[in-house]
N, CA and C atoms as a LAMMPS dump frame, in Angstrom:
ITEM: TIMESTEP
0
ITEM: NUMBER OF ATOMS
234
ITEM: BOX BOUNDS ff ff ff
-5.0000000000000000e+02 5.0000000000000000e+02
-5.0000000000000000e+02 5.0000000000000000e+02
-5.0000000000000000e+02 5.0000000000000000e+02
ITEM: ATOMS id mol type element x y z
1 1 1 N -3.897 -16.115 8.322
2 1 2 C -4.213 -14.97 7.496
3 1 3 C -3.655 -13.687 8.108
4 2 1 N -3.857 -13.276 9.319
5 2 2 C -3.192 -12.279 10.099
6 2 3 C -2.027 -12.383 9.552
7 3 1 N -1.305 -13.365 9.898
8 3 2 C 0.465 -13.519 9.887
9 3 3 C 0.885 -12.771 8.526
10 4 1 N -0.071 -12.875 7.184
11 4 2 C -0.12 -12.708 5.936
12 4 3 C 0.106 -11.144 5.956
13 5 1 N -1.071 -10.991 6.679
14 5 2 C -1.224 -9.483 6.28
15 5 3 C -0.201 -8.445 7.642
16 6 1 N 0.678 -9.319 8.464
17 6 2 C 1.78 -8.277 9.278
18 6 3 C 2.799 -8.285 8.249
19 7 1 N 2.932 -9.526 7.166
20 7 2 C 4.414 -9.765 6.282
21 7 3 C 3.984 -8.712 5.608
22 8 1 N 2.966 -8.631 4.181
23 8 2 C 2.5 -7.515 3.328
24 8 3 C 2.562 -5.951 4.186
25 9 1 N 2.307 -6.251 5.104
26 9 2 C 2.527 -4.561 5.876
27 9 3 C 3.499 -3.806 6.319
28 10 1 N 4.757 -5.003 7.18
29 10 2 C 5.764 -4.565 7.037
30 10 3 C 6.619 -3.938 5.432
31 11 1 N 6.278 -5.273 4.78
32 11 2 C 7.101 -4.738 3.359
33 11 3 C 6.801 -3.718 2.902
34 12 1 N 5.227 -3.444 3.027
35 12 2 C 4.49 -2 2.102
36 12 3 C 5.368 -1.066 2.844
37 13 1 N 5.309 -1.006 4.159
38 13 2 C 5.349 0.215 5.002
39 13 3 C 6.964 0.55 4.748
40 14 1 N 8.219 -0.278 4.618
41 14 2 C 9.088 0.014 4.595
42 14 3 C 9.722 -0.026 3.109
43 15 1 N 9.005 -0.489 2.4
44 15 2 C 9.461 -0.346 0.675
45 15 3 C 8.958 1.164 0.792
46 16 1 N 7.794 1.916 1.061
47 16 2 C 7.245 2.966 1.135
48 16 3 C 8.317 4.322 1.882
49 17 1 N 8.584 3.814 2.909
50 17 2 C 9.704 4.797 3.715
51 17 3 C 10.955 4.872 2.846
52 18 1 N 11.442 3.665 2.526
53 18 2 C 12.688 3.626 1.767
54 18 3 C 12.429 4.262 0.198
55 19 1 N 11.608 4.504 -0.27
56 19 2 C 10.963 4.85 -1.105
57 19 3 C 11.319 6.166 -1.529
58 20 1 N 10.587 7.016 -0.403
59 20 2 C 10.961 8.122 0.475
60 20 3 C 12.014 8.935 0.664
61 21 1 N 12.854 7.811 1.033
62 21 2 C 14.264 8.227 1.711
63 21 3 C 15.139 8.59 0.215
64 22 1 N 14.824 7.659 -0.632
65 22 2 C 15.861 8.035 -2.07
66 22 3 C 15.283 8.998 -2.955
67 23 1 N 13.952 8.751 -3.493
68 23 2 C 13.182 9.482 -4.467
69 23 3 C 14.059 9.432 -6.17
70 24 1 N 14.233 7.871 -6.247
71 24 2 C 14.847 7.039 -7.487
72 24 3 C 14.378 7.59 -8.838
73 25 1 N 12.951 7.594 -8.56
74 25 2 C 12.181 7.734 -10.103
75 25 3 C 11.703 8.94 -9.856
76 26 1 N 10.458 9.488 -10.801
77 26 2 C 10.093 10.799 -10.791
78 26 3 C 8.787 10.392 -9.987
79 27 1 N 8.46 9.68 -10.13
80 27 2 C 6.783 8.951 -9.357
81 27 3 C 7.039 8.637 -7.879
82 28 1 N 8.197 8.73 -7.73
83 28 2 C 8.212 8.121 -6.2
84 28 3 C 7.767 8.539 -5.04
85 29 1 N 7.189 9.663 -5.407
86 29 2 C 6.612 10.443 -3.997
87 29 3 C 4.778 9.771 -4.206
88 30 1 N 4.407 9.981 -4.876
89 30 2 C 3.273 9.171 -5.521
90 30 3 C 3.06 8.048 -5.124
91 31 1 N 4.482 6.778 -5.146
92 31 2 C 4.242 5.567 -5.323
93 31 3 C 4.893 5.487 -3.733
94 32 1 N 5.306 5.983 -2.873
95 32 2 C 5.971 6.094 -1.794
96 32 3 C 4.38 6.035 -0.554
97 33 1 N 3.237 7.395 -1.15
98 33 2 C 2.197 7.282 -0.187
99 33 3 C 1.524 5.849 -0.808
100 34 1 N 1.298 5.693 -2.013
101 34 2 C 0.407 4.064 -2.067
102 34 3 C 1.058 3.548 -1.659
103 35 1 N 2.287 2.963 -1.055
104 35 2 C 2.905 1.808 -0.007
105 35 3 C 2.719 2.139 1.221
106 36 1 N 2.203 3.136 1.311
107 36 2 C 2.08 3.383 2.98
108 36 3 C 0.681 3.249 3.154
109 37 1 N 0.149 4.05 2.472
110 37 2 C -1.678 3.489 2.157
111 37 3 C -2.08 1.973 2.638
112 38 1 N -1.141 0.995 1.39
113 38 2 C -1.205 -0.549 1.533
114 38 3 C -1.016 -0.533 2.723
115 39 1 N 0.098 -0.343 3.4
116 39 2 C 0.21 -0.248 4.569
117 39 3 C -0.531 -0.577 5.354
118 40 1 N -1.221 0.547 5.489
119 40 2 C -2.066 0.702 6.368
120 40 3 C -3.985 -0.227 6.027
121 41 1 N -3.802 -0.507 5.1
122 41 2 C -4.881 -1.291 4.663
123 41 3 C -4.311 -2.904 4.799
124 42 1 N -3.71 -3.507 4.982
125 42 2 C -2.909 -4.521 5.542
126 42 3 C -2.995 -4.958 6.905
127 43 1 N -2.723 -3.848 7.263
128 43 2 C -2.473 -4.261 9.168
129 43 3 C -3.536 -5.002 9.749
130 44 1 N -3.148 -5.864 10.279
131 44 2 C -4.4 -6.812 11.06
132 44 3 C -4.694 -5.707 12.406
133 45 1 N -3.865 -4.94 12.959
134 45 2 C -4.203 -4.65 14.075
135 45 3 C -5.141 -3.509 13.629
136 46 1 N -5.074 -3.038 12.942
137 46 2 C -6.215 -1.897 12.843
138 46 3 C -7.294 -2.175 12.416
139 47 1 N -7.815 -3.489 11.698
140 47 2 C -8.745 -3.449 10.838
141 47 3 C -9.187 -5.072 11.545
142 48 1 N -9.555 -4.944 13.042
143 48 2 C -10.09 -6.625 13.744
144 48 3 C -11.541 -6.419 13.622
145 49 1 N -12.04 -5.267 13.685
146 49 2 C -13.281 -5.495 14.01
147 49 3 C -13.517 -4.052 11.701
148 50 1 N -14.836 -3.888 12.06
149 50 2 C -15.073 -2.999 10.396
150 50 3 C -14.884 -1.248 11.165
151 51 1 N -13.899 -0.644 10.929
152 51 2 C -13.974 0.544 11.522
153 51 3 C -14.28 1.443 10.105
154 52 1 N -15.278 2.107 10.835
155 52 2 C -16.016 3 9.177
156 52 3 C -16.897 2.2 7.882
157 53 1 N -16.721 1.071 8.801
158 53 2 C -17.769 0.355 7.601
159 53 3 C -16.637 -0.354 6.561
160 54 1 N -15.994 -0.491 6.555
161 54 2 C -14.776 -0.674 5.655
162 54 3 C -14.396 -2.592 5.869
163 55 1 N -15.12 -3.633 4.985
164 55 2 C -15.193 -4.612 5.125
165 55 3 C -13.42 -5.109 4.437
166 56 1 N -13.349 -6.368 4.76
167 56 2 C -12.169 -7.043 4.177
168 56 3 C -12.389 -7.112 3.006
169 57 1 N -13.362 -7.541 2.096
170 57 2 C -13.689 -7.355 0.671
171 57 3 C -13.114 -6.249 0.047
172 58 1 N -13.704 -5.275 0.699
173 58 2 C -13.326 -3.826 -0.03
174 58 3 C -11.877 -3.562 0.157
175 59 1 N -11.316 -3.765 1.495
176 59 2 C -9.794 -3.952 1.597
177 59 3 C -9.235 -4.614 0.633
178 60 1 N -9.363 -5.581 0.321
179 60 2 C -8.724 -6.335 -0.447
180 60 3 C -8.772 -5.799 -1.878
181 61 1 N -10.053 -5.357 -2.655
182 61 2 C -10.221 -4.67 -3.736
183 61 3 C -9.42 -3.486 -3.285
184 62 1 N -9.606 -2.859 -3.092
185 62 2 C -8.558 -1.423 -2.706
186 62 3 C -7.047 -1.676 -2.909
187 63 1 N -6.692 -2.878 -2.376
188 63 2 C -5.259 -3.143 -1.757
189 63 3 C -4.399 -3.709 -3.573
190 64 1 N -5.77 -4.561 -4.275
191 64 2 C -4.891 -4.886 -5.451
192 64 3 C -5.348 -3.52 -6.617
193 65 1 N -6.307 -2.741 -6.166
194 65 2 C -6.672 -1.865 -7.608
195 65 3 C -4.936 -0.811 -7.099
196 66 1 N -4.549 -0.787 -5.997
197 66 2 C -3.028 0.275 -5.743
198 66 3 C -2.22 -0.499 -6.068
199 67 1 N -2.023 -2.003 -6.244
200 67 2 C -0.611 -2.764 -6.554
201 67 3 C -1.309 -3.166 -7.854
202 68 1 N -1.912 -2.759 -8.725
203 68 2 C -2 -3.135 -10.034
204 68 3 C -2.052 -1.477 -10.929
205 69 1 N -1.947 -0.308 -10.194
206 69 2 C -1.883 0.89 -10.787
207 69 3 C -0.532 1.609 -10.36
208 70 1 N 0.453 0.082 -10.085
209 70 2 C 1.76 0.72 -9.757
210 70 3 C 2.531 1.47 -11.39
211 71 1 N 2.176 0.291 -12.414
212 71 2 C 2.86 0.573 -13.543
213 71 3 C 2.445 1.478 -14.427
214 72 1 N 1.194 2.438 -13.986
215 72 2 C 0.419 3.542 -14.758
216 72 3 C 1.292 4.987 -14.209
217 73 1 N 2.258 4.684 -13.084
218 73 2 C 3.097 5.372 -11.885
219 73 3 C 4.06 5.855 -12.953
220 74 1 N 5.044 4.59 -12.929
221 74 2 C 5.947 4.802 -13.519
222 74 3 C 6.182 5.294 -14.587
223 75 1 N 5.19 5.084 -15.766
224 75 2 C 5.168 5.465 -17.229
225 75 3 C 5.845 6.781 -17.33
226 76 1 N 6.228 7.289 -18.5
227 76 2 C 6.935 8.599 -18.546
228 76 3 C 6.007 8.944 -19.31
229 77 1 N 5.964 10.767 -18.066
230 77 2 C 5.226 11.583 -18.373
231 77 3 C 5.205 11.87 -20.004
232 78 1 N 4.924 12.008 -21.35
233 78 2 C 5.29 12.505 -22.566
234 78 3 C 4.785 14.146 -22.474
C-alpha cells in the first residue's frame, strides 16, 4: 500500500509542477495546487502515524472528492 501511495505522489506532485511550468488551460493554476495538495495527501512519509487527527479514511475521501472535481476545473467559464 505504501509503494501505492509513493507512485500516486510522485505523479500528483510532478503532473502538478509541470502543470505549473506551462499554464495550458485557463484552470491550470487551480488544477496545478490540487495536484500538489494530492500530493501531499498521498505521501506515506508524512502521514505514518494521524498528524492533526487526519485519519486514512478522510485522506482517501479528500484525495477522490479533488480527482473527481477535476472536470468542474476545466469547464468554460460562460
Amino acid at each position: 500500500m505504501a509503494l501505492l501511495g509513493w507512485i500516486l505522489s510522485f505523479i500528483a506532485l510532478f503532473a502538478g509542477l509541470a502543470l505549473r511550468q506551462d499554464m495550458p488551460v485557463g484552470g491550470a493554476a487551480t488544477l496545478s495546487n490540487l495536484l500538489i495538495g494530492l500530493a501531499l495527501l498521498t505521501c506515506p512519509m508524512l502521514w505514518r502515524e494521524k498528524p492533526l487527527g487526519i485519519s486514512r479514511g478522510q485522506r482517501i475521501v479528500v484525495a477522490l472528492v479533488m480527482i473527481l472535481s477535476v472536470p468542474l476545473l476545466l469547464l468554460p467559464a460562460a
